[in-house]
C-alpha positions in Angstrom: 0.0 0.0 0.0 1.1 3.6 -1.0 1.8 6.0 1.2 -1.3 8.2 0.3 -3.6 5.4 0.9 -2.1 4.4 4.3 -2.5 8.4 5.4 -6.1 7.7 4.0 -6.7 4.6 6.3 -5.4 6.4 9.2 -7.6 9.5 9.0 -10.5 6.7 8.4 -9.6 4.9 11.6 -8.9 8.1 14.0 -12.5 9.5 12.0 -13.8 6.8 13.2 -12.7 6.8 16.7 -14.0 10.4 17.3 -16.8 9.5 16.4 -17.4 6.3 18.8 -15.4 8.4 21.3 -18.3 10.9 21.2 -20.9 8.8 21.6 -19.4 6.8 24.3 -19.1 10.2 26.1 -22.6 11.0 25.5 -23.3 7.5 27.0 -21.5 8.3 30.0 -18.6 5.7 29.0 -15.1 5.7 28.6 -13.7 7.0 25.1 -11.5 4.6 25.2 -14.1 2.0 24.7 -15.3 3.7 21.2 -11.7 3.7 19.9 -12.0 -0.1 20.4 -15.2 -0.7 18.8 -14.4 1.9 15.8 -11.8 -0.4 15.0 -14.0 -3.6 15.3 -16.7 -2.4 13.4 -14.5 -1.0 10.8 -11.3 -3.1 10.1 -10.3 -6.6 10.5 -11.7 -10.4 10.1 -15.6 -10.4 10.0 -16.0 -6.2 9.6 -16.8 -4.4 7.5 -13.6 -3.8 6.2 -13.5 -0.2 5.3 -9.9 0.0 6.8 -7.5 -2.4 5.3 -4.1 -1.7 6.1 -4.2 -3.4 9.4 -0.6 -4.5 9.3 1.1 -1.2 8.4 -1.6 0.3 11.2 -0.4 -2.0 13.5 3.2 -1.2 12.9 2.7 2.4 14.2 0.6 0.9 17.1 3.6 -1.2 18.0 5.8 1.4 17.7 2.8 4.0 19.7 2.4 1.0 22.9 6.7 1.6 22.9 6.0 5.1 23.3 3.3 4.7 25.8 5.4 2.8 28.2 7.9 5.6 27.8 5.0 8.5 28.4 4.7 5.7 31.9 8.3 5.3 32.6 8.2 9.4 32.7 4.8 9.2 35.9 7.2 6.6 37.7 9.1 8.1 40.6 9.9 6.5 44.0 8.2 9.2 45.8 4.7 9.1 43.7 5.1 5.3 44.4 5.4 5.3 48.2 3.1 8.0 48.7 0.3 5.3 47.5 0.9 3.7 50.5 3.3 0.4 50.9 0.6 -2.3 52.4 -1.6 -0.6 49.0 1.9 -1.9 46.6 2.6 -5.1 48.3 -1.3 -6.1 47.4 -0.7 -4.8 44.3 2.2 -7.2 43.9 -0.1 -9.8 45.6 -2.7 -8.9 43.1 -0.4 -10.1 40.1 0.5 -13.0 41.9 -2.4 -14.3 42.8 -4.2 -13.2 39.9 -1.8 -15.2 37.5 -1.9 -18.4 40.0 -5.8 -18.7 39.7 -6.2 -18.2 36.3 -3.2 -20.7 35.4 -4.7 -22.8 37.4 -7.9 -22.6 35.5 -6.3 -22.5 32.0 -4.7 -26.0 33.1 -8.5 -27.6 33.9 -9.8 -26.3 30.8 -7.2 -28.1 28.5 -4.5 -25.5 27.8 -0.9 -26.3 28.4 1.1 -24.7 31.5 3.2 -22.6 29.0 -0.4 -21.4 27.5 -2.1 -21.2 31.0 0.8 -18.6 32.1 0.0 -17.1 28.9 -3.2 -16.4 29.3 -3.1 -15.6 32.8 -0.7 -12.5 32.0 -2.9 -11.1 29.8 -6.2 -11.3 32.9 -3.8 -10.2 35.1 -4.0 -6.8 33.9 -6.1 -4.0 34.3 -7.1 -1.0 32.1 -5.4 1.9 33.4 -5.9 4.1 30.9 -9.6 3.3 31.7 -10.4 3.0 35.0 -8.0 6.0 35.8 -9.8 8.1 33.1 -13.3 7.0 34.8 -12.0 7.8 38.3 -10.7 11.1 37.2 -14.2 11.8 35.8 -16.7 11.0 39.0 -13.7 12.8 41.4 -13.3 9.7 43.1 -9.2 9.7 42.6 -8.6 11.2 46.1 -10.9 8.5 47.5 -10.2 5.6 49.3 -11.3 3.4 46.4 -9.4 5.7 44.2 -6.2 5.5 46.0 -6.0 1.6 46.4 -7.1 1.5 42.6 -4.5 3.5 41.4 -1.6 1.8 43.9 -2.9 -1.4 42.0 -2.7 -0.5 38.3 1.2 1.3 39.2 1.9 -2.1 40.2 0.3 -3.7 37.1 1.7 -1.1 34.7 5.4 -2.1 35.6 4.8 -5.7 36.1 4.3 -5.3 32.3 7.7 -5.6 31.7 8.7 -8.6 33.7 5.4 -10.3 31.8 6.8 -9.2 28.1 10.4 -10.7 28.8 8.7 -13.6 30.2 5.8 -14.3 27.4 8.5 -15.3 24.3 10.5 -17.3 27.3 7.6 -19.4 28.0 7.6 -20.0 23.7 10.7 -20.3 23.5 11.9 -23.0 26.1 12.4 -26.2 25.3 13.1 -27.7 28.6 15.0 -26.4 32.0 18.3 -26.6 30.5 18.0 -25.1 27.5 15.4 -22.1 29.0 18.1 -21.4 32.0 21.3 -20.3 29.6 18.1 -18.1 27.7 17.5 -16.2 31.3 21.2 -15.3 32.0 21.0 -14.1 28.3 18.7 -11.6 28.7 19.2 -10.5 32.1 23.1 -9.6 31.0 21.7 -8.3 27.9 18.8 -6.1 30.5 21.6 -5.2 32.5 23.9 -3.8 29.3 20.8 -2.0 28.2 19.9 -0.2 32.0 23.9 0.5 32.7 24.5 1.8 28.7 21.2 3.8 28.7 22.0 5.6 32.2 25.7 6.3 30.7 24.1 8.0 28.2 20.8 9.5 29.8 22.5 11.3 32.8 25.8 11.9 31.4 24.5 13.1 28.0 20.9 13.5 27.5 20.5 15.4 31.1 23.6 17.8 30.4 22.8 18.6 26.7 18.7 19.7 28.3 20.6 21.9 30.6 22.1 24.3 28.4 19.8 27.6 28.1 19.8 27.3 24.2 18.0 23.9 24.7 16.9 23.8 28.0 14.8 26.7 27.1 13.1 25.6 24.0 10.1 23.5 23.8 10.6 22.3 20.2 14.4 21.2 20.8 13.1 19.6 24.2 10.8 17.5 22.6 12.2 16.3 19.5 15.3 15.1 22.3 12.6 13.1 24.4 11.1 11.5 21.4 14.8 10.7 20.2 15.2 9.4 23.7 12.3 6.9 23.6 12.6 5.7 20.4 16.4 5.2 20.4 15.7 3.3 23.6 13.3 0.8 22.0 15.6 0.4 19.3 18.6 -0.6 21.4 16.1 -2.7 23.9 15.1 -4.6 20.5 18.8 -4.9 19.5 19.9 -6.5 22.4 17.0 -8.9 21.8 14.8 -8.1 24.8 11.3 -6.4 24.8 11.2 -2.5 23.0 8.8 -2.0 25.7 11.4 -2.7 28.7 13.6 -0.3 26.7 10.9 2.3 26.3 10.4 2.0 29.9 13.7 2.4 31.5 14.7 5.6 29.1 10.9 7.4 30.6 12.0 6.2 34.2 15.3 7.9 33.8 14.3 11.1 32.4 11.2 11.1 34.3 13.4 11.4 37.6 15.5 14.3 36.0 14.6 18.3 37.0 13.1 18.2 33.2 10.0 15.4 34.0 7.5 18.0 34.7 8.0 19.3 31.1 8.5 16.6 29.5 5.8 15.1 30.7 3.6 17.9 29.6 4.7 18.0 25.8 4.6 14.2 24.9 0.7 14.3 27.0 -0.8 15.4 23.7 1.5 12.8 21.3 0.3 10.1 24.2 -3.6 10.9 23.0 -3.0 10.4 19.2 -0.7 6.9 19.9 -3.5 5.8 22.9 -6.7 6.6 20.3 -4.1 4.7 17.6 -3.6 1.4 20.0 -7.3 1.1 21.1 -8.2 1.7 17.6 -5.6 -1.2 15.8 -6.9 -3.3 19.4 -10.5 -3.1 17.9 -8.6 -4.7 13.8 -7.5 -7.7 16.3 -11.4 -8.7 17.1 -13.6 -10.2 14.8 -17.1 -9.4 15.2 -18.4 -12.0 13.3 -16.8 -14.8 15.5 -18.0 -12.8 18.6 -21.7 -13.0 17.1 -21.3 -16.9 16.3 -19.6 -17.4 20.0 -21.1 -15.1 22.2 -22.3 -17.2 24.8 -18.5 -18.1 25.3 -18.0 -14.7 25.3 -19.8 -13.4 28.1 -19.2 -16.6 30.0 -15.7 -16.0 29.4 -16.1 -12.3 30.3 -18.4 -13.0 33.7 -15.6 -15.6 34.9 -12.4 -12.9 34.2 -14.3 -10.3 36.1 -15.9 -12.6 38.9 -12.0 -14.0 39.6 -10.2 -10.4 39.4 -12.8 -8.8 41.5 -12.8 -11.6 44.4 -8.7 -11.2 44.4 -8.6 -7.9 44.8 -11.2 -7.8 47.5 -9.9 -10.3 49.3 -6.6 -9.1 49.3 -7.8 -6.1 50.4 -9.9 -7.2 53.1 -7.0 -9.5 54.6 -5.1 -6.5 56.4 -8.5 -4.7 57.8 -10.1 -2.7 54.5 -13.9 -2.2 55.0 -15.8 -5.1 53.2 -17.4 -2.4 51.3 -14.0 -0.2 50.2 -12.4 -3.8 49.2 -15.6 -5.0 46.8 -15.5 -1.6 45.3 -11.8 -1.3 44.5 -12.1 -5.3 42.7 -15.4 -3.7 40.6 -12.7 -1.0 39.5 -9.7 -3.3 38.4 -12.3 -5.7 36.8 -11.0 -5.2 33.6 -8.9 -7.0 31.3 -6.3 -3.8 30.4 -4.8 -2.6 26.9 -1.1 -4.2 27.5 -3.3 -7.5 27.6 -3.4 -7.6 23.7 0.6 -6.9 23.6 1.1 -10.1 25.9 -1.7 -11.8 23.9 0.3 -10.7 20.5 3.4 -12.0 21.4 1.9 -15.4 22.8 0.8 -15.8 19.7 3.8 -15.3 17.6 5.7 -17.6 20.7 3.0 -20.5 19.6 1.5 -20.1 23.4 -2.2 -19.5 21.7 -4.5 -20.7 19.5 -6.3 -18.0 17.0 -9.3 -19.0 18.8 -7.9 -18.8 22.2 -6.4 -15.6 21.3 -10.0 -14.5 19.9 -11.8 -15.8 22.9 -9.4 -13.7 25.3 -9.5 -10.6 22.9 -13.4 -10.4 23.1 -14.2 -11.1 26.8 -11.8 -8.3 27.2 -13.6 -6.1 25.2 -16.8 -7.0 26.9 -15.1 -5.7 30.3 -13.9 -3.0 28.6 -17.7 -1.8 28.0 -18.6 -2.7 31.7 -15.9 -0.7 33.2 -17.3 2.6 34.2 -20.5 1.2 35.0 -19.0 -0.7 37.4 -16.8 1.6 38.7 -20.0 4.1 38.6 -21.7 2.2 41.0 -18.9 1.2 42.9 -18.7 4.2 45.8 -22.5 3.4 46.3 -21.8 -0.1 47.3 -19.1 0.8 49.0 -21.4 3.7 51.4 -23.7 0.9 51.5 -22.2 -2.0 52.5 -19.8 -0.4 54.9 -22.7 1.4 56.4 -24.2 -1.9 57.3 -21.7 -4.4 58.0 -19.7 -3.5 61.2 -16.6 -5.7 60.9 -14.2 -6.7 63.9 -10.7 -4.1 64.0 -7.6 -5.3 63.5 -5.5 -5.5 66.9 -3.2 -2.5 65.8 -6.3 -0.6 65.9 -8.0 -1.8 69.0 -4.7 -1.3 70.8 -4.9 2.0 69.7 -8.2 3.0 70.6 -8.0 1.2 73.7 -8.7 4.1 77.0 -9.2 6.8 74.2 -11.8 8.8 74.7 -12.4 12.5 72.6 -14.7 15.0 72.3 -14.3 16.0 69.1 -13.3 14.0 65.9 -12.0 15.6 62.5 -11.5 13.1 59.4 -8.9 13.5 56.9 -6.0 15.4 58.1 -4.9 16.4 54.5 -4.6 20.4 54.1 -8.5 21.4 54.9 -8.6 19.0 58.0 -4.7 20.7 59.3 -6.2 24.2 58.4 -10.2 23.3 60.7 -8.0 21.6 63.1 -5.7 24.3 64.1 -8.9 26.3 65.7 -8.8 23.4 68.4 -4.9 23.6 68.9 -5.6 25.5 72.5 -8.6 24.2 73.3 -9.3 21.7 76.1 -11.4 19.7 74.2 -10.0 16.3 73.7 -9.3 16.2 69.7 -9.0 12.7 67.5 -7.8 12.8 64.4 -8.4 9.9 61.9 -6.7 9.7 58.7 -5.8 6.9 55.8 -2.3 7.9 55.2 0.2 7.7 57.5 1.8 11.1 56.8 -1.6 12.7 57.8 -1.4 10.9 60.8 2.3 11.8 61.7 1.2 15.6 61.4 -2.1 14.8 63.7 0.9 13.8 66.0 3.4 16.8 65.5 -0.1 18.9 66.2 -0.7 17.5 69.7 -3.7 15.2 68.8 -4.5 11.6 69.0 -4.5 10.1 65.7 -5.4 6.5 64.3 -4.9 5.5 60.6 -8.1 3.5 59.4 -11.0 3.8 57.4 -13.4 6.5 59.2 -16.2 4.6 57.1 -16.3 1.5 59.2 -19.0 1.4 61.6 -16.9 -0.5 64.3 -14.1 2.4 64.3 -17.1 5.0 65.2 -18.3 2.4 67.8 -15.2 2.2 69.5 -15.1 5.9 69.9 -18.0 6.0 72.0 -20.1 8.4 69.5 -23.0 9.2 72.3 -20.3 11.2 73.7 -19.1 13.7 70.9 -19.7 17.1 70.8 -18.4 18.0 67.5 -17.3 16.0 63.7 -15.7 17.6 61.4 -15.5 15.2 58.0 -12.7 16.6 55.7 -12.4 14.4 52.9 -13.0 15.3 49.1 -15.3 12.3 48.4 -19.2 12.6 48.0 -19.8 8.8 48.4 -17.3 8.5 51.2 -18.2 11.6 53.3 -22.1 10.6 53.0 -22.0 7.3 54.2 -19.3 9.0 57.3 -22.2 11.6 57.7 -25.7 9.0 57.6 -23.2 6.5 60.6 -22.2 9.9 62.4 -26.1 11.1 62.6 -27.1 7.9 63.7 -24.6 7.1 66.3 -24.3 10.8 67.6 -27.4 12.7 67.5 -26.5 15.1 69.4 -22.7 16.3 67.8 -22.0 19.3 66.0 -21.1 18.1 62.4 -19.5 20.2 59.6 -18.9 18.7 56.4 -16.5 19.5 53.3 -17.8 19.9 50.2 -16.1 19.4 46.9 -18.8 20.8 44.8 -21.9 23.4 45.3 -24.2 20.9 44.0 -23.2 18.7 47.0 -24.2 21.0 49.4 -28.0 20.8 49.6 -27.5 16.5 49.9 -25.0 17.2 52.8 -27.7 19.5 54.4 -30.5 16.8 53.7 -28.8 14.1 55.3 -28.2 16.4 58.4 -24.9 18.1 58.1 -25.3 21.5 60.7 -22.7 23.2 58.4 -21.2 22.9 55.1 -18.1 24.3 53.9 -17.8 24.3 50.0 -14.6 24.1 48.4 -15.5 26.1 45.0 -16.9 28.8 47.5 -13.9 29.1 49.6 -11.7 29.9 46.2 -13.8 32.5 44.9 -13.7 33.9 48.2 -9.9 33.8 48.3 -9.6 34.6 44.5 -12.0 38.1 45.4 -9.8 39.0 48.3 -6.0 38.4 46.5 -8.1 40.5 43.7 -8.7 43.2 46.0 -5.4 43.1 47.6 -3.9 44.1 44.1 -6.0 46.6 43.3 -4.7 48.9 46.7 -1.3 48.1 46.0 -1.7 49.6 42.4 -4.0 51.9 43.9 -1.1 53.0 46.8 
């Protein structure tokens, strides 16, 4: 094909995608989703075949998932990762684990060989980030409890992509323990030429070079050098004869740890859109609708069984350490999922002769079926969650117990991020006995350095607020960003303390009048409080000009 008519097939495809996109949006769904089906519905076995340079397309998605990894490589830092909490990563890693164990385990009853079961399970194991974090972001549910363990999990799964595309063409590859053993130290000398040769060149080079004004200072010059950076990393990962993608990867992490990764990250964002809507789009040329149609019983059994098994992991694993029943069953409906890097691993099983075309097509469409049920899942996920931790009081952990043991306050703030530190400082100098309850353990630690008692839990468990003698409160104040999370606190606290004093952050004005309902005495509104702050800094300018 020429290159006019490939340009042609392109526009046809991205068309095609805005258009789904749009309606998916209308629909209250993830655009992602409509890349997908644009791509089913228009290219590929069994479509309609409008677009039919699936293999050159897919060459520039190959080349765009490379590019992706790098855009992730440049979010990773040490510090964003341990801010998510550790017990949040280690179930993450659990998550994988676990995950991959079951589903082998079920590949291996249903006929499939152990190399294939692995296979398979790589590709469940895995989550749609872009997806779920793009849903999340939407229904301001990121700061939440469910949003937090949510996004701990898919920074987990996002790197354990790497690991899983060295290991996919292992698994095809091996012909026995001896032969599969001289393979590994292969391509961990090879990985470890690659990580030393590209942080030669990254922070003795590349870092210098963006440091000097005339490029340092130029967004055009800075860019093109990232680009260079990513693709000249996939190119030597590939060389070496490991995964583009681990190459891709490393170069992002690097960078994305140097003083540029706040700009950086900013011009390749809009690049990211085009190769994302490409991927999803060349995802959808992988399907074929017309096996879905003859199969779809298999299908949706397939689908119901991948969601069922990576929902009950997560909220198990969840639940193990002391999560509210509700919080854990919500974060599982949010990882649900079978995620985009799932067709990568699927791709190169394929090409390792781990999976069938019809094992590959049977995993490629019950993904996409949990692909459309994603944000109504995750939509109805902090209502279950309000729900069900509203009406199952669950046992504390020890650490807890121990902690609340002889404790008694008479006044109770949740969240102790910036609004709870700034509400709290009015009580500094009272004599009012203050407790402070917070998820993280840095709000806890300046509940601490403040002079108050201060427990990290889940303020929506109804055996926390029982154990703090409620009857006995004179005033809550409830801090945190969530709707769903600071209603269900609200509805417990009104019916365990009748009698408290209870003020209640809200996010959003159109929050305010359900706050009220549910009997909140006052209600702070965040959007307020800035045009209140904008109008005074306004004002303050104006007399200095003025004087």
């Amino acid at each position: 094909m020429d290159t006019w008519n490939l340009l042609l097939q392109i526009i046809l495809l991205l068309l095609a995608c805005f258009a789904a996109g749009g309606v998916m949006v209308m629909l209250r769904q993830s655009p992602l989703v409509g890349f997908l089906l644009a791509g089913l519905i228009l290219g590929g076995p069994g479509s309609i075949a409008v677009v039919k340079a699936e293999s050159e397309i897919e060459g520039l998605a190959e080349l765009g998932v490379a590019l992706l990894l790098f855009s992730l490589g440049l979010e990773f830092s040490l510090q964003r990762v341990l801010g998510l909490g550790i017990r949040a990563l280690i179930i993450g890693v659990l998550q994988v684990l676990v995950t991959m164990a079951v589903c082998t385990l079920i590949g291996c009853a249903l006929g499939l060989s152990p190399a294939s079961s692995i296979a398979c399970s790589a590709m469940i194991a895995l989550s749609s980030t872009a997806t779920a974090a793009g849903v999340l972001t939407d229904r301001s549910l990121l700061d939440s409890p469910i949003g937090r363990n949510t996004i701990a999990v898919l920074l987990v799964q996002d790197i354990a992509v790497v690991p899983l595309a060295v290991l996919i063409p292992l698994l095809g590859n091996s012909s026995g323990n001896s032969a599969m053993l001289p393979r590994i130290g292969g391509i961990l000398l090879a990985g470890a030429g690659v990580v030393i040769t590209l942080y030669l060149l990254l922070n003795l080079l590349a870092v210098r070079v963006m440091r000097t004004r005339s490029i340092g200072q130029n967004r055009e010059l800075m860019v093109l050098l990232s680009i260079i950076v990513g693709l000249g990393a996939t190119w030597a990962a590939h060389a070496a004869g490991l995964s583009p993608a681990l190459g891709a990867f490393i170069a992002g992490m690097y960078l994305g740890n140097s003083p540029f990764a706040f700009q950086i990250r900013a011009d390749v964002a809009s690049l990211r859109i085009v190769l994302l809507t490409l991927f999803f789009g060349t995802v959808g040329l992988l399907a074929d609708p017309l096996w879905m149609f003859q199969n779809i019983l298999t299908v949706l059994s397939l689908a119901m069984l991948i969601v069922a098994v990576k929902v009950t992991v997560v909220a198990v694993l969840f639940r193990i350490p002391g999560t509210p029943s509700g919080t854990s069953l919500a974060t599982g409906l949010c990882l649900g999922s079978v995620g985009e890097f799932a067709f990568v691993l699927g791709g190169q099983a394929v090409d390792a002769g781990l999976l069938t075309e019809t094992h590959f097509n049977a995993i490629v469409s019950a993904s996409i079926v949990s692909l459309l049920v994603t944000p109504s899942m995750i939509g109805m996920a902090p209502r279950l969650a309000a729900w069900l931790n509203g009406r199952v009081n669950e046992p504390l952990d020890g650490v807890s117990q121990k902690q609340l043991t002889g404790q008694q306050c008479d006044c109770l703030v949740i969240g102790f991020g910036p609004a709870g530190r700034a509400a709290a400082a009015a009580l500094t100098n009272s004599a009012e006995r203050v407790m402070v309850i917070d998820l993280g353990a840095d709000g806890v630690r300046h509940a601490h350095a403040a002079g108050f008692h201060a427990i990290q839990a889940d303020a929506s468990s109804g055996e926390l607020l029982q154990h703090l003698h409620p009857e006995k409160l004179r005033l809550v104040v409830i801090t945190v960003p969530g709707f769903h999370d600071s209603m269900s606190m609200l509805q417990q606290i009104r019916r365990m303390a009748p009698g408290a004093t209870v003020i209640v952050r809200s996010r959003y004005c159109l929050h305010q009048q359900d706050f009220l309902a549910a009997g909140a005495d006052v209600v702070a509104g965040d959007e307020s409080e800035v045009g209140r702050a904008l109008a005074e800094a306004i004002t303050q300018l104006r007399v200095m000009e003025t004087t």
